[in-house]
C-alpha positions as CSV (number, residue, x, y, z in Angstrom):
1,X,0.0,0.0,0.0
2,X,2.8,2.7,0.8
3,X,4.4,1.9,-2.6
4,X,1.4,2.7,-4.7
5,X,0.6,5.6,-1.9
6,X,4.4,6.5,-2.8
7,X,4.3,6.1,-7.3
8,X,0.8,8.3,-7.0
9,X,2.6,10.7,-5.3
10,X,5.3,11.0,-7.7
11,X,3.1,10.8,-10.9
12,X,1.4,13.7,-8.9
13,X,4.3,15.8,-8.6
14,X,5.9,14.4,-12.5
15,X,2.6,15.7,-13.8
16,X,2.9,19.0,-12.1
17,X,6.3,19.7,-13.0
18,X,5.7,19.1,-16.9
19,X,2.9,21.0,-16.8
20,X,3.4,23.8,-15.1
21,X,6.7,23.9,-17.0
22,X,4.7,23.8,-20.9
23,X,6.5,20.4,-21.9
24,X,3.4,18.8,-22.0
25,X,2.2,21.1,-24.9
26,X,5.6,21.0,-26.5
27,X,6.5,24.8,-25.6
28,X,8.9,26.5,-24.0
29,X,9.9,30.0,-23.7
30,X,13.4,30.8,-24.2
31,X,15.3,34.0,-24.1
32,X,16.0,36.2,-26.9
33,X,19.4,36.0,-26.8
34,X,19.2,31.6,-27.2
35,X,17.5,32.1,-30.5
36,X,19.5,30.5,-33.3
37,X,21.1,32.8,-35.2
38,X,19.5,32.4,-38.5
39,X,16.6,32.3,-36.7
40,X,17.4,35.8,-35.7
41,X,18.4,37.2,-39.2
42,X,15.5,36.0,-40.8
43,X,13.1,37.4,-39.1
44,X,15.6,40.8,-38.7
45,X,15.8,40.5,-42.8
46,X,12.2,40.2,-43.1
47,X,11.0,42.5,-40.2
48,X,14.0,44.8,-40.3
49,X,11.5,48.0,-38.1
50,X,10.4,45.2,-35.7
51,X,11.4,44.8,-32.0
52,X,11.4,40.8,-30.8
53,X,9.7,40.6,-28.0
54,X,9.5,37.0,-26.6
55,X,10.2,34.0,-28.1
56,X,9.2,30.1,-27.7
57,X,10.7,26.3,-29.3
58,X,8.2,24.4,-30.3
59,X,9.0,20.8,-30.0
60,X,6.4,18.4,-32.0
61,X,8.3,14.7,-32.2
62,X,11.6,15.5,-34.1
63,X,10.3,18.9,-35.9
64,X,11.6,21.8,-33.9
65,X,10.2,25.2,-34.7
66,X,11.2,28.7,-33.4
67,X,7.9,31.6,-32.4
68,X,9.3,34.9,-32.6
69,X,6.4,37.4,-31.3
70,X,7.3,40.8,-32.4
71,X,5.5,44.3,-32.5
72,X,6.2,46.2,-35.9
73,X,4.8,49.8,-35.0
74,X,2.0,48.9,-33.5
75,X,1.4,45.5,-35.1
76,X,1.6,42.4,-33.6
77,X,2.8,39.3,-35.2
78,X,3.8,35.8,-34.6
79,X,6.5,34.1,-36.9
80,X,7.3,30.8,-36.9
81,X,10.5,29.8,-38.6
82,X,12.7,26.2,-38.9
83,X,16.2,25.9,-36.9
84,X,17.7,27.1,-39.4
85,X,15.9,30.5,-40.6
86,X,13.3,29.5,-43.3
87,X,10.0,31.5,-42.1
88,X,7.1,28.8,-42.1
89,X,3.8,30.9,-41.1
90,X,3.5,34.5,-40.3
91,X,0.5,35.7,-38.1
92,X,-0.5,39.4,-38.1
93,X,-3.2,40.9,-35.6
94,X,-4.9,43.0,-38.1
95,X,-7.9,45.7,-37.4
96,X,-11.5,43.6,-37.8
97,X,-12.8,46.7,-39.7
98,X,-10.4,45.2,-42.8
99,X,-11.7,42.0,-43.3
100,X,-13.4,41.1,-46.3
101,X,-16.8,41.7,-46.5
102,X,-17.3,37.3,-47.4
103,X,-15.6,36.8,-44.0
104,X,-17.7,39.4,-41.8
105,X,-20.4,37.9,-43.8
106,X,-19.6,34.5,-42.5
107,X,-19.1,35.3,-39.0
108,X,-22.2,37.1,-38.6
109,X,-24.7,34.9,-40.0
110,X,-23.1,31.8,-37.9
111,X,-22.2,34.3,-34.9
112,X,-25.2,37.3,-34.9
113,X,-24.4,40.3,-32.2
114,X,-21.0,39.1,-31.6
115,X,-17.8,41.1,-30.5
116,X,-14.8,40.6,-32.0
117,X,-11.7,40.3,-29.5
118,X,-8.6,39.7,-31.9
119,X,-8.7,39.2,-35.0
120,X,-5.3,37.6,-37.2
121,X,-4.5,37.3,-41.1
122,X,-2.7,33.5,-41.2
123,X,0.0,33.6,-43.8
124,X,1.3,30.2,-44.6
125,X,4.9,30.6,-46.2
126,X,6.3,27.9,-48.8
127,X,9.8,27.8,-50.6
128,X,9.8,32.1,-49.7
129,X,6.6,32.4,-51.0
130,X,3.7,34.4,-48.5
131,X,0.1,33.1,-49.1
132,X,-2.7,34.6,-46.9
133,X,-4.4,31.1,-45.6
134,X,-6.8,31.7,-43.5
135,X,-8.3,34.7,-40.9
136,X,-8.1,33.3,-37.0
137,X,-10.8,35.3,-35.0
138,X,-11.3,35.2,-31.5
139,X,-14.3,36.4,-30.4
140,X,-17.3,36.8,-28.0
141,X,-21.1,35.7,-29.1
142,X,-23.9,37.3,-27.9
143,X,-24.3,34.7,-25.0
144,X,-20.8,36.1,-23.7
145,X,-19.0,32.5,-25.0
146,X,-15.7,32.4,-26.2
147,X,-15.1,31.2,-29.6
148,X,-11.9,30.9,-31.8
149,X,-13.2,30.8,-35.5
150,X,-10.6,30.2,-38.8
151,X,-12.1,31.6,-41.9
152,X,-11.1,31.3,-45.1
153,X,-10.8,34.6,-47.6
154,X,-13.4,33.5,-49.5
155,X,-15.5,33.2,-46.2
156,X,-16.0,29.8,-45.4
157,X,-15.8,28.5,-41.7
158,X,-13.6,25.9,-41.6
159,X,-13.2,25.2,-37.5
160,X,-14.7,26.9,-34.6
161,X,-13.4,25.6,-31.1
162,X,-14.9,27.0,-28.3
163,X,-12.7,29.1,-25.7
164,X,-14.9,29.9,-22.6
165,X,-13.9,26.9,-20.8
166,X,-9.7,28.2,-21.4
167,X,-11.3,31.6,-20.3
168,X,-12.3,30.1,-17.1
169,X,-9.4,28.1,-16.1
170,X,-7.3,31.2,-16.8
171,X,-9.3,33.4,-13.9
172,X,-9.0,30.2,-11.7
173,X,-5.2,30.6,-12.6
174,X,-4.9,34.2,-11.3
């Protein structure tokens, strides 16, 4: 009995420790100054007016990618790059007010009344080349529930996840 009272107990604590370090999700943050170098001059050659303001490795099996966030005036953006510099997906908070009129379209008719919280242009990048995917909105419906919606251009939903649940273990958190 005080050998399984004594592996729950560790589980306990192993679990805790992976989670409250982000291992579990495959994240970590890392300084600025640990970035690779070409991870660094790619997103310095690309971004050359933005200031790097936190970064993260992402660890999915044996793929390792790099999240620069940076803020470019007053623009936010995420940039995921390889080890070795090549830029992978760019994500840019953008104004709601410039979406196309198919996506505020789309988001209305499946979400009436709500607010729109943030609101991010998904660029998928491919040997250099930028493609605008997709639009990621987070936003609130009119029943106050948090929802994170991905749109394409043309203004077809293609994966709502709901949010208020995250929302609520976050205020537990504080």
């Amino acid at each position: 009995m005080r050998k399984l009272l004594c592996v729950a107990v560790l589980a306990t604590g192993l679990v805790a420790s992976v989670l409250t370090r982000g291992a579990w999700a495959g994240e970590e943050a890392i300084p600025l100054d640990k970035l690779p170098k070409a991870v660094v001059a790619a997103v310095k050659h690309r971004f050359p007016k933005a200031k790097m303001t936190e970064a993260a490795k992402e660890t999915d099996g044996k793929k390792v990618e790099f999240e620069v966030t940076l803020m470019d005036g007053a623009t936010k953006l995420d940039v995921m790059l390889t080890p070795d510099g090549k830029i992978t997906l760019i994500e840019k908070v953008i104004d709601a007010k410039t979406l196309p009129k198919a996506v505020t379209a789309a988001l209305g008719e499946k979400f009436p009344k709500a607010t729109f919280k943030t609101v991010e242009e998904v660029i998928t990048v491919t040997d250099g080349k930028e493609t605008l995917d997709i639009y990621e909105v987070l936003l609130t419906d009119a029943n106050a529930k948090a929802w994170e919606v991905k749109v394409t251009p043309a203004g077809k939903i293609t994966e709502t996840e709901d949010k208020s649940k995250e929302k609520k273990e976050e205020k537990k958190d504080k």
